[in-house]
C-alpha positions in Angstrom: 0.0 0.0 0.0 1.2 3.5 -0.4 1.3 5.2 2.4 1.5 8.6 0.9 3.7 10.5 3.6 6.8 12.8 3.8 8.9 11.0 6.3 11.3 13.4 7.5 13.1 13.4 11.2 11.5 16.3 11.8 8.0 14.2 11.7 6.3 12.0 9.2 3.3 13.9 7.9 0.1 13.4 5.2 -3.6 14.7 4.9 -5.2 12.5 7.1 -8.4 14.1 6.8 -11.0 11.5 5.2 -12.1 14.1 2.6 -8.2 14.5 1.4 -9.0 18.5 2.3 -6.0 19.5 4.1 -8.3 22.3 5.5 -11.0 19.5 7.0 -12.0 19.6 10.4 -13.5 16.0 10.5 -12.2 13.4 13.2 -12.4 10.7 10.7 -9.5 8.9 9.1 -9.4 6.5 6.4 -9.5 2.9 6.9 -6.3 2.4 5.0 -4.8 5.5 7.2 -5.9 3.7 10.8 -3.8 0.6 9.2 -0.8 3.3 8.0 -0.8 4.6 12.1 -0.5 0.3 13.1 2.2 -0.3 10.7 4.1 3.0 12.1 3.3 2.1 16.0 4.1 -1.4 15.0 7.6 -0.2 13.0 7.8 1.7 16.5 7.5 -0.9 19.0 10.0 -3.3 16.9 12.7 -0.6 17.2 11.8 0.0 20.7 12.0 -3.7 21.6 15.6 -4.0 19.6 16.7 -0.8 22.0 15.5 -2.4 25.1 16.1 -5.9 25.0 16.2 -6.7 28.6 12.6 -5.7 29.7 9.8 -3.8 28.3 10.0 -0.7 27.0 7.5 2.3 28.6 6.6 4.6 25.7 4.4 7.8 26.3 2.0 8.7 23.8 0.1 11.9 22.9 -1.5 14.1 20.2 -1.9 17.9 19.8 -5.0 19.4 19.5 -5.8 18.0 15.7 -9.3 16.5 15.0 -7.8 12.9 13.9 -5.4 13.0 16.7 -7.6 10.3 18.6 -8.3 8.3 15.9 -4.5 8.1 14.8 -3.9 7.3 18.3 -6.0 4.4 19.0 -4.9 2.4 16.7 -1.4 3.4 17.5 -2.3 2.5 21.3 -3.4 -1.2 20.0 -0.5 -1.7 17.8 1.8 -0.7 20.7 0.0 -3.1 23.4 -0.3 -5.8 20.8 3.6 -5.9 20.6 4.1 -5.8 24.4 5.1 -2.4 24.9 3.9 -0.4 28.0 2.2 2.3 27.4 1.0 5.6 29.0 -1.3 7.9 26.9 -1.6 11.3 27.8 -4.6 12.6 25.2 -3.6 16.2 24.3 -0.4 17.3 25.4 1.9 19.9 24.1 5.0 18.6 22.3 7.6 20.5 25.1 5.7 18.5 27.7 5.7 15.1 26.5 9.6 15.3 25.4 10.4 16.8 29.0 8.1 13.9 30.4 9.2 11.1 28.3 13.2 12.1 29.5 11.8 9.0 32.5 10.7 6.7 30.4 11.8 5.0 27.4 10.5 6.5 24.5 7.2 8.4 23.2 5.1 9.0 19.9 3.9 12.0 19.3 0.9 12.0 17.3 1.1 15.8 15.4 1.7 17.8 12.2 3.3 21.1 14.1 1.9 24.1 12.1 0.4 22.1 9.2 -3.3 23.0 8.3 -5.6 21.0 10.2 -6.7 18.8 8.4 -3.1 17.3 8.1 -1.2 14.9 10.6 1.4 12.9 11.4 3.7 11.3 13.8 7.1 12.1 15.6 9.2 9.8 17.1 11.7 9.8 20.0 13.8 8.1 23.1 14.2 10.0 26.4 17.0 12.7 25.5 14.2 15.5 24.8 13.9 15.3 21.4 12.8 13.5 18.2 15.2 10.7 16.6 18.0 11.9 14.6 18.3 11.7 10.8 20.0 8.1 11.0 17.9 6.8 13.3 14.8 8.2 11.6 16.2 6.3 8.1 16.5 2.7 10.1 12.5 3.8 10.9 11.2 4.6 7.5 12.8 2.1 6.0 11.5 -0.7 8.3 7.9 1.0 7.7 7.8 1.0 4.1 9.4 -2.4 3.7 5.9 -3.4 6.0 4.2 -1.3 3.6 5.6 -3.0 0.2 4.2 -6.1 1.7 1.2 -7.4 -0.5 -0.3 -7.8 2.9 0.1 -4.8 4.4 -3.7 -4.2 5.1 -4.4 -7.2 6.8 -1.2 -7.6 8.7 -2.5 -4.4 9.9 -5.3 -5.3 10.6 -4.3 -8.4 12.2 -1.5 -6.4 14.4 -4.6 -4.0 15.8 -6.8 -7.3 16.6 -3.6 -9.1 18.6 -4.5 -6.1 21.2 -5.9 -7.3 24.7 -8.7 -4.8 25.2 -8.5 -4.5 28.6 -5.1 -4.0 28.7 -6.6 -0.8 26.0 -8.9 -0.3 28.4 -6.5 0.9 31.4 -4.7 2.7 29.2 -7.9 5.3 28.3 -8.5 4.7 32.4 -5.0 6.2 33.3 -5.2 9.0 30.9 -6.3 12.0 33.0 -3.7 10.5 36.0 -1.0 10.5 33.3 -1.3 13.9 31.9 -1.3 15.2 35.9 2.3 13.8 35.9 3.2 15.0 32.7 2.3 18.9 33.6 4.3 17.9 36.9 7.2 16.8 35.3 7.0 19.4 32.7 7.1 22.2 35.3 9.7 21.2 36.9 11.9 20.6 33.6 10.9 24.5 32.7 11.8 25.6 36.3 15.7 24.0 35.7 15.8 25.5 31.8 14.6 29.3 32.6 16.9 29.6 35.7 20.0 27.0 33.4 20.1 25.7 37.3 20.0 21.8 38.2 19.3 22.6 42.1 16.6 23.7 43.5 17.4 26.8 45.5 19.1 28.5 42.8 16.1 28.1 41.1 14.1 29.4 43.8 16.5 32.2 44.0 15.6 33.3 40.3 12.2 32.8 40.4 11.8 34.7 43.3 13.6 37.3 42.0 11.2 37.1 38.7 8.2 37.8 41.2 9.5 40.4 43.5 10.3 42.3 40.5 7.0 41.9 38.7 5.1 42.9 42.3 6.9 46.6 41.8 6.4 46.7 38.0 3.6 44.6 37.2 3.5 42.4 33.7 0.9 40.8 32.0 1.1 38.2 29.1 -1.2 37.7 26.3 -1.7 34.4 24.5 -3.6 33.4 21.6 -4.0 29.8 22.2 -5.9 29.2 18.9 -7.0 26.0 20.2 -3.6 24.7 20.9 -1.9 21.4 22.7 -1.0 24.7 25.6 -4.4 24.9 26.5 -3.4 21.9 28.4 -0.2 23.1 29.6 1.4 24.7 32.8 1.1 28.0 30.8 -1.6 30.0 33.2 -0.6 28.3 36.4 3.3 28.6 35.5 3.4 32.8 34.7 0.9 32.9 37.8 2.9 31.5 40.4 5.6 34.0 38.8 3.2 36.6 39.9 2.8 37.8 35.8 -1.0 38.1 35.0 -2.5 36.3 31.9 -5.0 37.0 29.3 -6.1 33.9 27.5 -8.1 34.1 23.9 -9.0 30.9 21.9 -7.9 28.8 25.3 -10.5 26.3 24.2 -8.3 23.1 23.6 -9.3 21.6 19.7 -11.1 25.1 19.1 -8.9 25.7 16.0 -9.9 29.7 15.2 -7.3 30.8 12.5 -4.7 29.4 10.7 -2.0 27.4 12.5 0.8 29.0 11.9 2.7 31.3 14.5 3.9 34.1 11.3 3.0 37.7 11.2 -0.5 37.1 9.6 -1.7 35.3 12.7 0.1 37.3 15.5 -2.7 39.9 15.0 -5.1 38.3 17.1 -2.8 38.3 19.6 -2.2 42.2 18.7 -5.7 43.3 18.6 -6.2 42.1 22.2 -3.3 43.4 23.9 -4.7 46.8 22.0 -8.0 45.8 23.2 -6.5 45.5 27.2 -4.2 48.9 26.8 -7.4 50.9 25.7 -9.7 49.2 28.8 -6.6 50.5 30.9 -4.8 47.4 31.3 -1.8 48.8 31.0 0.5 45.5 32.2 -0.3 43.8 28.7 3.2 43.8 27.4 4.3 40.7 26.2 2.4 38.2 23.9 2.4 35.5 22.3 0.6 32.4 19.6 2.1 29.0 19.6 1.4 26.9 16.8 -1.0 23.6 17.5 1.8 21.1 19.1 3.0 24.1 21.2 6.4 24.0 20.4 6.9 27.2 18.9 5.3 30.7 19.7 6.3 34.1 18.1 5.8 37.4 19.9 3.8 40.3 20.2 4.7 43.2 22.5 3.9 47.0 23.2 5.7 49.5 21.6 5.2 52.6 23.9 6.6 54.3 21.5 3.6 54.0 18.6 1.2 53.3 21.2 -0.3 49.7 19.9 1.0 46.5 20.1 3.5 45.3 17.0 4.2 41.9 16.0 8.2 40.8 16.2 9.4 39.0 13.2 10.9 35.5 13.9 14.4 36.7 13.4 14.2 39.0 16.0 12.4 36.8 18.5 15.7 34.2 18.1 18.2 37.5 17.9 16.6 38.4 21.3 16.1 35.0 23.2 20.3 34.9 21.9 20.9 38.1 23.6 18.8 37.2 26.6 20.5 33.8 27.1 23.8 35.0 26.6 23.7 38.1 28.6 21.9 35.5 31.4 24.8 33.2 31.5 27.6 35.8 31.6 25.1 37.6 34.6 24.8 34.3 36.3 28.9 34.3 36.2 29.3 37.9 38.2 30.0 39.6 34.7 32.2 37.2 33.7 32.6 34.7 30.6 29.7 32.5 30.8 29.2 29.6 32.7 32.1 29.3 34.3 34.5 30.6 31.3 37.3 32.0 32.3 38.3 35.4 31.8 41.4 33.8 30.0 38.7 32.9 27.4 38.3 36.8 26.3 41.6 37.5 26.4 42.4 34.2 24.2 39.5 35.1 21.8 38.6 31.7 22.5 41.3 30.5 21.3 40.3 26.9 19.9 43.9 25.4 20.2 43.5 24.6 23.8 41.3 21.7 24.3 40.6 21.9 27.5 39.1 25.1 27.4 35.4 25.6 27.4 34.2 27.9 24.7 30.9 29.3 24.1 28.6 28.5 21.5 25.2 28.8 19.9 24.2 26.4 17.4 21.4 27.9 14.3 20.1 26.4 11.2 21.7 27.9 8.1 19.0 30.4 7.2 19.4 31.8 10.6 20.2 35.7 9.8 23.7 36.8 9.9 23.0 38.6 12.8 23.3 36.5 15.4 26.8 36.3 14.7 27.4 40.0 15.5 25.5 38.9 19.0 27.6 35.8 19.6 30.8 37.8 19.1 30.2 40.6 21.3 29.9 37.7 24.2 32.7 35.9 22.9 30.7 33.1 21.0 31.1 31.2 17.8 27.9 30.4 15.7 27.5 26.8 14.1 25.3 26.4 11.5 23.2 22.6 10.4 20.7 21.7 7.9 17.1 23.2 8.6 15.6 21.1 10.8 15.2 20.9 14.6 17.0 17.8 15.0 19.8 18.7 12.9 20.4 21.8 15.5 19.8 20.1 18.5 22.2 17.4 17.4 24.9 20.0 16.3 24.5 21.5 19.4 25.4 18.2 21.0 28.8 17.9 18.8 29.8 20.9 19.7 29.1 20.2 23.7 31.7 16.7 22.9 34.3 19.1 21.6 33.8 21.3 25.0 31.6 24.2 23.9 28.8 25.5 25.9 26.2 25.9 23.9 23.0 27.7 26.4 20.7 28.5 23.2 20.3 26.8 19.7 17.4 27.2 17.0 15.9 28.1 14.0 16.0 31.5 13.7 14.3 31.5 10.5 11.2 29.9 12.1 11.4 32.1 15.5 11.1 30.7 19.3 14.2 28.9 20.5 15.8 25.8 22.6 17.4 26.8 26.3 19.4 24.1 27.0 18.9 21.1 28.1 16.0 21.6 26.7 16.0 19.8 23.0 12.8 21.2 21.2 11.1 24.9 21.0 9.2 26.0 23.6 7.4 28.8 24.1 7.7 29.1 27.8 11.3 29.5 27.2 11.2 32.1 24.7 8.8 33.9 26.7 11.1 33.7 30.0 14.0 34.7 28.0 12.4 38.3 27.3 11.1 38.3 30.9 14.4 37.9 31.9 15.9 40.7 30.2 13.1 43.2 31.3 13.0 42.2 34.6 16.6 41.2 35.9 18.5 45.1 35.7 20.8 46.6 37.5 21.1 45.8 41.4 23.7 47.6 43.3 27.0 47.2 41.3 25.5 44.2 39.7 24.8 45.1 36.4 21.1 43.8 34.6 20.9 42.0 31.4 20.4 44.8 28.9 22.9 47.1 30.8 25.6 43.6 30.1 24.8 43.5 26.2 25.1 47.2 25.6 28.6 47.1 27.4 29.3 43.8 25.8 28.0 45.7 22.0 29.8 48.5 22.7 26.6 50.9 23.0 26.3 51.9 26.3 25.2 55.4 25.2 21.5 53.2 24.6 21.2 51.8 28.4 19.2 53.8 30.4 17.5 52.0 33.9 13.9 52.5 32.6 14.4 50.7 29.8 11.5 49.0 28.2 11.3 46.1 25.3 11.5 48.8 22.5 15.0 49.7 23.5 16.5 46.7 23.5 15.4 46.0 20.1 16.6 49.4 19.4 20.2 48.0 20.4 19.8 44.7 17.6 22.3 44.6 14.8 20.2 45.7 11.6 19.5 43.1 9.3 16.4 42.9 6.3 15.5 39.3 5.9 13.1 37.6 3.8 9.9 36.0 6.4 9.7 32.5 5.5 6.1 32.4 5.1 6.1 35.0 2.6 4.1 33.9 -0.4 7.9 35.4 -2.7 9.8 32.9 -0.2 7.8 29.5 -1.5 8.5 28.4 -5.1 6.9 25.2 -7.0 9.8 23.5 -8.8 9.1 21.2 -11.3 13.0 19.6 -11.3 12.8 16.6 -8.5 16.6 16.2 -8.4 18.0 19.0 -6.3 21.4 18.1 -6.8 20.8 18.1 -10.8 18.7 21.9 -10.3 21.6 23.0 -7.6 24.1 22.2 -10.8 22.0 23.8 -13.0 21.5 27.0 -10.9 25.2 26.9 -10.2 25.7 27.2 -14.0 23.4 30.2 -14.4 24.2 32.1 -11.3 28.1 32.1 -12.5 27.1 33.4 -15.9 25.1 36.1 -14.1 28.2 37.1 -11.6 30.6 37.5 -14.7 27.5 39.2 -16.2 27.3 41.3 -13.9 30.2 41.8 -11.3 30.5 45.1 -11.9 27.2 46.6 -11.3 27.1 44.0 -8.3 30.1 46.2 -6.7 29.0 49.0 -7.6 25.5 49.2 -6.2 25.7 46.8 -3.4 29.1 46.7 -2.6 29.7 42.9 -3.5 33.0 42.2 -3.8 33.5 37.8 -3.7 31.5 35.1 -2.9 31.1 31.8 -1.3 28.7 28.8 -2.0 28.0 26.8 1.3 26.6 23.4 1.5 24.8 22.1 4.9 23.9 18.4 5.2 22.6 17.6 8.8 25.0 18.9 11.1 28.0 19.3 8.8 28.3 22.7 7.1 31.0 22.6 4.3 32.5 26.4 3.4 33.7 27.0 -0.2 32.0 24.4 -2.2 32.7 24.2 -5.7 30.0 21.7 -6.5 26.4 23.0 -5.7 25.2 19.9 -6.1 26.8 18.2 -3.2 24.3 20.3 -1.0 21.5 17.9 -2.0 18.4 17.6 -0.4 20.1 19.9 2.1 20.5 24.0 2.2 22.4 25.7 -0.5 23.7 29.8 0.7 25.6 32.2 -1.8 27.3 34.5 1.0 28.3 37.6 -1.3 31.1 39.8 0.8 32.5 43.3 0.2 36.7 44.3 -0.4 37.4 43.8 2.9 36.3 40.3 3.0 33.2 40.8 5.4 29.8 39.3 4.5 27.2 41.5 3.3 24.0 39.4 2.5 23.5 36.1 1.6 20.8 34.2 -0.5 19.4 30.8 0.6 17.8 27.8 -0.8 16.5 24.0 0.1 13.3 21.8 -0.5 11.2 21.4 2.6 11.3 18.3 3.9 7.5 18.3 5.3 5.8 20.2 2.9 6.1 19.7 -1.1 7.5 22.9 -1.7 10.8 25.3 -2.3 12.2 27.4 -0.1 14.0 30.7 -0.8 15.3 33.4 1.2 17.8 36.0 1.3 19.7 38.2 4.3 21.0 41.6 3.9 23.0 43.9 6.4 21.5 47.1 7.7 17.9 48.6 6.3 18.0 48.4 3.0 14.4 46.5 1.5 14.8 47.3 -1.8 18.0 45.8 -2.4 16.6 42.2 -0.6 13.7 42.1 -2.7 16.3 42.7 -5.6 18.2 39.9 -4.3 15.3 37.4 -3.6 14.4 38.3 -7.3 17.3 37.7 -8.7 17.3 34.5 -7.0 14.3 33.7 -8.2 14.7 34.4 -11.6 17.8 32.0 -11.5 15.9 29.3 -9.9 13.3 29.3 -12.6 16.0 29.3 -15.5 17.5 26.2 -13.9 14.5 24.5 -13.5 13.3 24.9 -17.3 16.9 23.3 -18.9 
């Protein structure tokens, strides 16, 4: 049988919908999909059983807030039990929380299509480090699943592996639900308590946390969310930002109440914005962060309150990651006195972090490759280098691991592109985190000689003619280093590309985009300063500089960094094939202000990309 999905680590995904309308709110699946969801539990449970040999494996199971997500995960449930694995099923549960809960246990499913439309879903997979299987051990998966569905007997080994399931033992499983999902918000708030404060005991977090509340009792802050129907509505959310003493102001909190499209871009953030407007003109006047995660709850992009125009403004997802960077960077150098973070030594500074001494920590923050270029200029005013993997969560999270074996101290990773951000040891977005990482910087200043975050990046930036002690949100993204980036749910940043090869189109575009620099060099120089350029390939974790073969990037993310006579970058454009959606991606990254010449750029780019894709 074909089972019709993109299989990526980041999650295997389809319409699931009945209809085949990816905008379908229907709870029914097909009868060939409920077999598809067996034959992935049952691919699952092998893999589990081959990993835990010597007793049985205890796998966690939720969904988000999708219509099909119990459907999917009943027959999941009974493929599971039917190969002898334990199971706990927690219903809805945000993506955050079951990876932090599953860290106990042996291993979960996670029954989800992240920002999809609705009527799509799909299925993640993962062990008990925090996050989803790695490419590698994603492959052994699909491979294992499509070899079960190749089988001329797929459907009624399917069928048979969903009857082999004792229904009582199904029955406890729906019995335990509501008992399980109290643990999991448990477990979950404690997990968030040691990532926000990057503290393993509990005083120090205490400490910060208290700190967090005192502060908030003098200036008081309230947080909007536009739950859109969410996994969150579920979560610690409310509970959590009210023990912190920070008032909340729920819309959409109704979990599976889907009002808007999924996404967490720009075009969605202004419900969010039109409520925190609403508060400011009933005079509640604390409304100044918000915030709209996307239905597994992973990821949530931000709204805040410009006092400066008056009305709430949306951030772009750039600057969300640039500021959860700052935040996390200026935290760790805080929690160290003023010093080098986390226990650097002020030899590090002076050394430049000097990476011939092995036995020196260094710092580091680990991006995907569309990340804009300036989180670099952030890193390096703390003394940080910036890595850069493949798009993809897991590629990140397990660059960020790499880089921890070779002794760097990496605090903060992500996807800048996409916005929202992983604090270490977290290993997935999470919107709590992001959230905390902009409450941190507005709420921890200056005390005594110790200085506040803000005041620590615009000494670290060199602009400590912006710092003033009544700062608020607006200044500090006053302080960013200017970049104009391309969104990546812009309509000009998705292209349909006929060419399924996209090493043979890479090879083609590098043929065309050559001709066009010797075309065109000069004007290049002259109007935007381009000087040289350099074509980078990133496959998984493994970024290769100076490639002379665009077609080694493959499948993965192809960048054309473009510098000026003095050998410093000046913009960059960007390409690679989503892996969960059948689509192009394009984007490009420009220092400083300048729109017209990115649209100029993406353009060009664009232009390229179709002349490649017609040879």
């Amino acid at each position: 049988m074909n089972h019709g999905m993109i299989t990526s680590a980041s999650g295997w995904r389809k319409v699931f919908a009945v209809s085949g309308d990816e905008e379908d709110t229907t709870t029914e699946i097909s009868a060939d999909d409920t077999v598809l969801s067996a034959l992935a539990a049952d691919t699952f449970a092998h893999y589990m059983l081959e990993k835990k040999s010597d007793s049985k494996p205890v796998v966690i199971v939720g969904t988000d807030a999708r219509p099909t997500g119990a459907s999917i995960a009943d027959a999941m449930l009974r493929a599971l039990l039917a190969n002898g694995i334990a199971v706990q099923y927690a219903g809805i549960i945000a993506a955050p929380e079951i990876m932090a809960y599953a860290r106990d246990f042996d291993g979960f499913v996670y029954i989800s299509a992240s920002h999809n439309p609705v009527g799509h879903n799909g299925i993640k997979f993962g062990l008990n480090d925090g996050g989803v299987l790695d490419r590698d051990e994603n492959a052994k998966l699909v491979a294992a699943f499509e070899e079960r569905c190749a089988d001329a007997k797929a459907v009624q080994n399917g069928i048979a592996i969903m009857e082999r399931c004792d229904e009582a033992a199904l029955d406890w499983v729906y019995a335990e639900q509501h008992a399980v999902k109290q643990q999991s918000v448990s477990a979950y708030r404690s997990f968030e308590k040691r990532t926000i404060s990057a503290a393993c005991d509990i005083a120090s977090q205490n400490a910060l946390f208290s700190q967090i509340r005192a502060s908030v009792k003098k200036n008081p802050l309230g947080v909007v969310c536009d739950m859109n129907g969410s996994a969150r509505t579920l979560s610690i959310d409310e509970a959590f930002l009210a023990d912190c003493g920070i008032n909340f102001y729920a819309i959409n909190n109704q979990p599976g109440k889907i009002a808007h499209t999924i996404i967490p871009e720009p075009e969605n953030l202004v419900y969010c914005a039109r409520k925190m407007n609403k508060l400011h003109k009933d005079g509640v006047t604390d409304a100044l962060l918000g915030y709209m995660p996307d239905c597994d709850g992973d990821r949530g992009n931000i709204v805040y309150w410009n006092e400066v125009t008056g009305k709430a403004e949306v951030l772009k997802a750039q600057e969300v990651f640039a500021l959860s960077v700052l935040s996390e960077l200026a935290y760790a150098t805080y929690k160290n006195g003023g010093l080098p973070a986390h226990g650097l030594l002020a030899k590090a500074i002076q050394t430049k972090n000097d990476e011939n001494d092995p036995d020196e920590q260094r710092l580091g923050v680990a991006v995907n490759c569309p990340t804009s270029m300036r989180i670099e200029e952030i890193a390096a005013a703390f003394g940080a280098h910036v890595f850069r993997a493949e798009v993809g969560e897991a590629n990140v999270v397990n660059l960020a691991r790499e880089k921890r074996e070779e002794n760097y101290i990496v605090p903060i990773l992500g996807e800048g592109s996409n916005g929202g951000n992983i604090t270490h040891p977290a290993a997935v977005r999470d919107p709590m985190n992001t959230l905390f990482a902009l409450i941190k910087l507005l709420v921890l200043r200056d005390v005594g000689d110790r200085k506040g975050l803000f005041h620590l990046w615009c000494e670290a930036s060199c602009q400590l003619d912006k710092y003033k002690d009544d700062f608020t949100l607006s200044d500090v993204i006053a302080t960013l280093p200017v970049y104009t980036t391309t969104g990546v749910s812009e309509k000009r940043a998705i292209l349909h590309i006929n060419t399924q090869n996209h090493a043979v189109l890479k090879r083609r575009f590098q043929k065309v985009f050559e001709d066009e620099w010797q075309k065109k060099r000069v004007n290049l120089l002259k109007k935007y300063g381009f000087c040289s350029y350099e074509a980078i390939a990133t496959n998984g974790t493994k970024e290769t500089h100076g490639i002379e073969d665009f077609g080694i990037s493959g499948k993965g993310g192809l960048k054309i960094l473009f510098y000026n006579e003095k050998t410093q970058p000046l913009a960059f454009i960007w390409m690679r094939g989503s892996g969960t959606e059948p689509v192009f991606r394009i984007m490009c990254d420009v220092k400083g202000s300048d729109t017209k010449m990115e649209r100029e750029l993406l353009k060009w780019e664009t232009e390229m990309l179709a002349t490649a894709d017609q040879e």
